[in-house]
C-alpha positions as CSV (number, residue, x, y, z in Angstrom):
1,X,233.5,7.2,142.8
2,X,232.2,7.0,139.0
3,X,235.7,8.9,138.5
4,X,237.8,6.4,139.8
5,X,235.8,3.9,138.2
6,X,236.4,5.3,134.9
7,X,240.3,5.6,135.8
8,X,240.2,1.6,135.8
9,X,238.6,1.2,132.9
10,X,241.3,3.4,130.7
11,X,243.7,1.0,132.4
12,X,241.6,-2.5,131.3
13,X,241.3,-0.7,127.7
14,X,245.0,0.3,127.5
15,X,245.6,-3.5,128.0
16,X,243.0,-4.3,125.3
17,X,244.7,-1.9,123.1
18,X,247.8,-3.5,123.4
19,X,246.1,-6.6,122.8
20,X,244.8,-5.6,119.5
21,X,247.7,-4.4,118.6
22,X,249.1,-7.5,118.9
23,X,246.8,-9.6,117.2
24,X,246.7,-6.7,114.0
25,X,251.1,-7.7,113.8
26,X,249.9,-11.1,113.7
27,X,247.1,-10.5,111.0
28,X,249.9,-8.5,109.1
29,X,252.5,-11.2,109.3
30,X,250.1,-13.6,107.8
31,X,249.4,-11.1,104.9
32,X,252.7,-10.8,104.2
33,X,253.0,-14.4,104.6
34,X,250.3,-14.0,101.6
35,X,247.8,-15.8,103.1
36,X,244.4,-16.8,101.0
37,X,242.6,-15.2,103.8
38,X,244.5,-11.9,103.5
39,X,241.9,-9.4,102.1
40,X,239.3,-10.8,105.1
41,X,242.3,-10.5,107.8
42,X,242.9,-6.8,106.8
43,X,239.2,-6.1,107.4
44,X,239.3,-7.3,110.0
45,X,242.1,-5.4,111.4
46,X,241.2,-2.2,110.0
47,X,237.6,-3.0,111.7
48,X,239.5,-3.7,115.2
49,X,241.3,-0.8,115.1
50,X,238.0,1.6,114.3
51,X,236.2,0.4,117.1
52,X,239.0,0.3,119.8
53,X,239.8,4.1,118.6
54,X,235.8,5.0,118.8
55,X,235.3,3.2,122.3
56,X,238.6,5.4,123.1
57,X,237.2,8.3,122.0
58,X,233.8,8.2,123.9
59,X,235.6,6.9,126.9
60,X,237.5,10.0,126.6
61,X,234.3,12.2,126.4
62,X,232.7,10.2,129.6
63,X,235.8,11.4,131.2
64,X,235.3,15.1,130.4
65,X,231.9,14.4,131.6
66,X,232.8,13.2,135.2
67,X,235.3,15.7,136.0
């Protein structure tokens, strides 16, 4: 049960992924664009993407865990 579970959250967090993904091009368009917010949008990106690959990570190790 946990097992499958855990098999639907990797799904809901490759959607999130994507997601982020999507909003760091958009954050990158607009520092292209050189917007006056452009040093706060990369942090915020580079933030994004560091937590999205950490909750990755332990989700990965939950995984090992369960099986």
């Amino acid at each position: 049960g946990l097992l499958k579970k855990h098999d639907a959250f990797e799904t809901d967090l490759a959607v999130h992924r994507e997601n982020c993904a999507d909003v760091c091009r958009a954050g990158e368009k607009l520092i292209s664009e050189e917007n006056h917010h452009a040093d706060a949008i990369a942090a915020r990106c580079k933030g994004l993407q560091s937590k999205i690959d950490s909750l990755a990570s332990l989700a990965a190790k939950r995984k090992q865990g369960l099986v």
